[in-house]
C-alpha positions as CSV (number, residue, x, y, z in Angstrom):
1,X,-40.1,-57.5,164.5
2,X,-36.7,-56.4,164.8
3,X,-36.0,-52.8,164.3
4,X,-33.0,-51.1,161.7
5,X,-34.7,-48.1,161.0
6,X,-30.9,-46.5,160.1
7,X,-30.4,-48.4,157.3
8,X,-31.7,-45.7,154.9
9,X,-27.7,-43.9,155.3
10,X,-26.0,-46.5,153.6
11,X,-28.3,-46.7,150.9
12,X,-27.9,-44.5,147.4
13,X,-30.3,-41.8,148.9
14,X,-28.6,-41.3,152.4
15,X,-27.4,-37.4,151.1
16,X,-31.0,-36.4,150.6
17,X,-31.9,-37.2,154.1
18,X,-29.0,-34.1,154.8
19,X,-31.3,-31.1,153.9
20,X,-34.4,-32.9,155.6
21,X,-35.7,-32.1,159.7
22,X,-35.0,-34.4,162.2
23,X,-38.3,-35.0,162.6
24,X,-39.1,-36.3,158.6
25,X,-35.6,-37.8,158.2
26,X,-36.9,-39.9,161.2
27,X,-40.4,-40.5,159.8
28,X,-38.9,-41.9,156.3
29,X,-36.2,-44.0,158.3
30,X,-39.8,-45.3,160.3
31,X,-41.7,-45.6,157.0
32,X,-38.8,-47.3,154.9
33,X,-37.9,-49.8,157.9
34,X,-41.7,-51.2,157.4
35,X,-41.4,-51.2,153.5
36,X,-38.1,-53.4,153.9
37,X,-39.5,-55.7,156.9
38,X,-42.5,-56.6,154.6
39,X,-40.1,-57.0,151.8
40,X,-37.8,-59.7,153.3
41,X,-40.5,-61.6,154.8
42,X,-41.8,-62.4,151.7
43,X,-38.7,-62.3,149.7
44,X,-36.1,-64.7,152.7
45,X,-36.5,-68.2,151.8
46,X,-35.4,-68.8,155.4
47,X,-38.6,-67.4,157.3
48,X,-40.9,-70.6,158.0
49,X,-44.1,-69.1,158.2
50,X,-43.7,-65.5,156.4
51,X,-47.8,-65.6,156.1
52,X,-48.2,-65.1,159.6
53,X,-45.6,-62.9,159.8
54,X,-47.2,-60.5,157.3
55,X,-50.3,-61.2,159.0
56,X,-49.1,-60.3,162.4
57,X,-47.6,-56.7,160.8
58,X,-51.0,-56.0,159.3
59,X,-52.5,-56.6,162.8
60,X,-49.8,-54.5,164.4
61,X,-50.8,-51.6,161.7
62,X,-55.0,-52.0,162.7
63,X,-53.5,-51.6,166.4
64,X,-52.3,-48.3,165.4
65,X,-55.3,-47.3,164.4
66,X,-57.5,-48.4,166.7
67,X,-55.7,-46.0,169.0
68,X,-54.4,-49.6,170.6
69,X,-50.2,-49.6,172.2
70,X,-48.1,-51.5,169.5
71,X,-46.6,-54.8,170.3
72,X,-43.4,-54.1,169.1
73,X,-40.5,-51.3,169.1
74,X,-41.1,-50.7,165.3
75,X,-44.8,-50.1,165.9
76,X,-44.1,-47.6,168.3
77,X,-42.0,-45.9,165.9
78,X,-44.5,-45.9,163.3
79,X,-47.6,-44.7,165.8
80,X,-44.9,-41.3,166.2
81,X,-44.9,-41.2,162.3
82,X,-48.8,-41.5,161.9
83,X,-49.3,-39.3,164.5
84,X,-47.2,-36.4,163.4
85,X,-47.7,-36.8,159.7
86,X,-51.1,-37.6,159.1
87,X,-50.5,-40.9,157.1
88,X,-53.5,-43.0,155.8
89,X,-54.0,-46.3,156.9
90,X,-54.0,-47.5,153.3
91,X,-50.5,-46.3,152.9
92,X,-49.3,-49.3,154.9
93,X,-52.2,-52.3,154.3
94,X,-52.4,-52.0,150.7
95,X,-48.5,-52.5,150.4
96,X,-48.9,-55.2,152.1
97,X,-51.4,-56.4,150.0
98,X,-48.9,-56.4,147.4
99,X,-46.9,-58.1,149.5
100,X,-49.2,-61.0,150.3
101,X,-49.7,-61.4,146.2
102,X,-45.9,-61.9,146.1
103,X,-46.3,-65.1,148.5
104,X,-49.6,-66.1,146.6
105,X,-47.4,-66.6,143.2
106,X,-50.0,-64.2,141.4
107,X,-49.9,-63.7,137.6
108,X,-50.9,-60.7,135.7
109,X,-52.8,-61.3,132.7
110,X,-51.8,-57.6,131.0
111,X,-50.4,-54.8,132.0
112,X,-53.6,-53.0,133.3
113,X,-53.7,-55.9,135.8
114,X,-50.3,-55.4,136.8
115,X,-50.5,-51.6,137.7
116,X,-53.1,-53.5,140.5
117,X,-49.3,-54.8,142.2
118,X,-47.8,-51.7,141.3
119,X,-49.6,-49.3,142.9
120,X,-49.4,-51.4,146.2
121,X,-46.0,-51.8,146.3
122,X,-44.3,-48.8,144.8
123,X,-46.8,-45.5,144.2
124,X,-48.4,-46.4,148.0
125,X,-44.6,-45.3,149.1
126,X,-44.1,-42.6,147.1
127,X,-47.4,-41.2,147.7
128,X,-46.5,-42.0,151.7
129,X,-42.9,-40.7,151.0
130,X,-44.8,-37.4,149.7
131,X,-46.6,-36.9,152.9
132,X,-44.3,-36.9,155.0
133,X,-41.8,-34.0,152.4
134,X,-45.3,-32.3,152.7
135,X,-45.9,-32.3,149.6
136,X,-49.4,-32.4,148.6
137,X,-52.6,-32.2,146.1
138,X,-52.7,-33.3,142.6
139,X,-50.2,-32.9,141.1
140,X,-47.9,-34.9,144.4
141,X,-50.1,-37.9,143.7
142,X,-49.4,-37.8,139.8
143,X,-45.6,-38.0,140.5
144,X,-45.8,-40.6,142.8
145,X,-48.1,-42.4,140.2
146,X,-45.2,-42.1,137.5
147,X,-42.3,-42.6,139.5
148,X,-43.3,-45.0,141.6
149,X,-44.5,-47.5,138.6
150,X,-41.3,-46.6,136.2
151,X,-39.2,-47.2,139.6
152,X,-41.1,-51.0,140.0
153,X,-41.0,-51.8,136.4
154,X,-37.2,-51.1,136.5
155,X,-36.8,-53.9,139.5
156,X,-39.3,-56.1,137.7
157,X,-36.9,-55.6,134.4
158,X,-33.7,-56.0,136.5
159,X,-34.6,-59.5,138.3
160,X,-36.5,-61.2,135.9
161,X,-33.7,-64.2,137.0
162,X,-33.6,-62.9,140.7
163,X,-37.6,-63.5,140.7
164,X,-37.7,-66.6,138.6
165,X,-35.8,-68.2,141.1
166,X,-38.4,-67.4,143.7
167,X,-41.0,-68.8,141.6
168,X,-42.0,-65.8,140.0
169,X,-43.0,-63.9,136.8
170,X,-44.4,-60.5,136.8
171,X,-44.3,-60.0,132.7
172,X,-47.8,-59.5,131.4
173,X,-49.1,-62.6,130.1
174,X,-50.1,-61.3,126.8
175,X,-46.9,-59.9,126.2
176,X,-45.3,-63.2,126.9
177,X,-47.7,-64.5,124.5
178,X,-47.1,-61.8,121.8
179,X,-43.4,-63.0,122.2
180,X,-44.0,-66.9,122.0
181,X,-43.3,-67.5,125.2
182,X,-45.0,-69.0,128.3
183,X,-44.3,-68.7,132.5
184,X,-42.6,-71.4,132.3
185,X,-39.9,-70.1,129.4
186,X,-39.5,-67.5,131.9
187,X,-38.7,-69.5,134.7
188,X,-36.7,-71.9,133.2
189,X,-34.8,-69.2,131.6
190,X,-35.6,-70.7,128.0
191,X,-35.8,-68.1,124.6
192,X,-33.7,-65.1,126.3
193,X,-33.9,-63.1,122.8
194,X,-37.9,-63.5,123.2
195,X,-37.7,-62.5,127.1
196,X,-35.4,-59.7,126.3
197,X,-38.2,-58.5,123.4
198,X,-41.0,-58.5,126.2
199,X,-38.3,-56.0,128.4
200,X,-37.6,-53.7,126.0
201,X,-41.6,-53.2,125.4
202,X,-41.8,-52.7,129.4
203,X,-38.6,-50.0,128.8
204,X,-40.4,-47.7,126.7
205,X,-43.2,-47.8,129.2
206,X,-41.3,-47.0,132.0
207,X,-39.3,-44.4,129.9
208,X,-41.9,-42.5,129.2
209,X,-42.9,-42.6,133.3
210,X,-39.9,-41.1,134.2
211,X,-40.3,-38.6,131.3
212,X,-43.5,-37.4,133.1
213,X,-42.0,-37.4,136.7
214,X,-39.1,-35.3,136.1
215,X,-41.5,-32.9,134.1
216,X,-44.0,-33.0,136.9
217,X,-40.6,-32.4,139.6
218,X,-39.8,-29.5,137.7
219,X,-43.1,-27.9,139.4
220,X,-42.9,-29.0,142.8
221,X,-40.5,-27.6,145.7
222,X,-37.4,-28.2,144.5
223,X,-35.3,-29.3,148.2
224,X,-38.4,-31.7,148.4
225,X,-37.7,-33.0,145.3
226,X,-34.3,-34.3,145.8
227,X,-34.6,-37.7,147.1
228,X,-37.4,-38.2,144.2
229,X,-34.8,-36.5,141.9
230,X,-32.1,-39.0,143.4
231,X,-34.2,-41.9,143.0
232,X,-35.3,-41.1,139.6
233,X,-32.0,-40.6,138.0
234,X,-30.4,-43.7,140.1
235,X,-33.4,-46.2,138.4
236,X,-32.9,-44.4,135.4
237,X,-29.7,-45.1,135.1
238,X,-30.3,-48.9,135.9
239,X,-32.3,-49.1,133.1
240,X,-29.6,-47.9,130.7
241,X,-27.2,-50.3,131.7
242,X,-29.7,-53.2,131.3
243,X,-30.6,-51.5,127.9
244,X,-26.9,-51.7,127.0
245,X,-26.7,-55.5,127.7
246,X,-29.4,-55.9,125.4
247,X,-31.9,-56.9,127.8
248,X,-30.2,-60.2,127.9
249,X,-28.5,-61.1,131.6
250,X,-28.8,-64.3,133.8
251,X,-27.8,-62.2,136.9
252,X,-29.5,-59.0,137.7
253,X,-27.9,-56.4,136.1
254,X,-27.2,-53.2,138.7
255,X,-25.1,-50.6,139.3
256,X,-21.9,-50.2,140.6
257,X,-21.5,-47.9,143.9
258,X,-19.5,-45.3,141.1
259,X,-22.0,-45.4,139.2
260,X,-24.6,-44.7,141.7
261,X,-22.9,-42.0,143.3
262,X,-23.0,-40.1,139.2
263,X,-26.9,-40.4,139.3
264,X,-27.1,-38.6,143.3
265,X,-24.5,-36.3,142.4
266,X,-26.0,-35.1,138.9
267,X,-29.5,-35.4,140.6
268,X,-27.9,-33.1,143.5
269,X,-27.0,-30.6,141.2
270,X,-29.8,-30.6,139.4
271,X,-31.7,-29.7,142.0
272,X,-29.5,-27.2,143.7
273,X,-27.8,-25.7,140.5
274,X,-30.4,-25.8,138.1
């Protein structure tokens, strides 16, 4: 398991790390370098054996918490992070959980089964992301809840091609169905006006999550909020762009580093000015 836990500065978000401790900016760096490990072992079509792979960071995790020394440098990192933060076990084995239903090609029937993958591999972090801002209780876990599922249903909207190519569809089946279309139109890449139909009924959903987040930011501490802010209004911003298009795209439609750095900088002042 190689070890990168840096890479959070160049992303979108790097500025909200500025007004966090050493000690938390470290812990999310830990936290996020896991999330992205578990990402591109099941996402690389160059890894030969990414089950075991996943398998061995699961073990690596139960190692943790069995009050056992991690194998690796990352684990160490992570055992830091646990230790100071209080972080659940859950917050790390049910993403991967998600992660090993990626590499299992699973379907979702509707979208009540498909908040069972979205909860793994997007609210887990936010609610992991929360801890460690120390922010807490119920109304924490509701904003994680919304953001975290408008955040993944954005990325699942975005690389409807990206994941096709990988084998997969995460579209409801019955919305597919509603539509006229089958996994396989999907993957192929066949009836793009019916595919975009089935994206623009996920884009209300997720609208209406982000709707509820920012209402449910507007509560919480508001220097805490700003990566959440940041995030927010980035995704958000996504979506518009692929709403623009028409919900019709072959490549996976994203933003350009200008127009990233609008979404930090209005969520920035937003959160400082407002």
């Amino acid at each position: 398991m190689a070890q990168n836990n840096t890479s959070y500065k160049k992303s979108s978000f790097g500025p909200a790390f500025l007004f966090l401790s050493k000690r938390r900016k470290q812990a999310l760096a830990n936290y996020y370098e896991f999330c992205r490990l578990a990402d591109d072992i099941v996402d690389e079509k160059n890894r030969p054996h990414p089950a075991e792979e996943l398998e061995e960071l699961k073990q690596e995790i139960k190692r943790i918490y069995n009050a056992q020394e991690p194998n690796t440098a990352l684990g160490k990192q992570l055992a830091a992070t646990i230790n100071a933060f209080g972080l659940e076990e859950n917050r790390f084995l049910l993403l991967l959980e998600g992660m090993q239903a990626d590499l299992d090609g699973k379907t979702y029937n509707s979208f009540e089964e498909l908040e069972w993958y979205l909860y793994r591999v997007a609210i887990i972090v936010g609610l992991a992301t929360l801890d460690i801002l120390d922010v807490k209780g119920p109304q924490a876990e509701l904003l994680a809840k919304d953001l975290g599922a408008a955040v993944q249903l954005t990325n699942i909207i975005r690389d409807v091609p990206a994941d096709a190519a990988l084998g997969r569809v995460y579209l409801p089946q019955d919305l597919l169905a509603k539509s006229g279309l089958s996994r396989q139109d999907v993957l192929e890449g066949k009836k793009p006006q019916e595919i975009a139909n089935v994206l623009q009924r996920l884009e209300v959903i997720a609208q209406k999550l982000y709707m509820r987040a920012f209402e449910k930011m507007a509560a919480l501490p508001r220097l805490k909020m700003l990566p959440c802010r940041m995030m927010g209004c980035v995704y958000r911003a996504n979506l518009a762009k692929i709403r623009k298009a028409g919900f019709r795209f072959t490549e996976p439609i994203k933003l350009t580093k200008t127009e990233k750095l609008k979404g930090v900088l209005y969520a920035f002042f937003q959160t400082i000015f407002c």
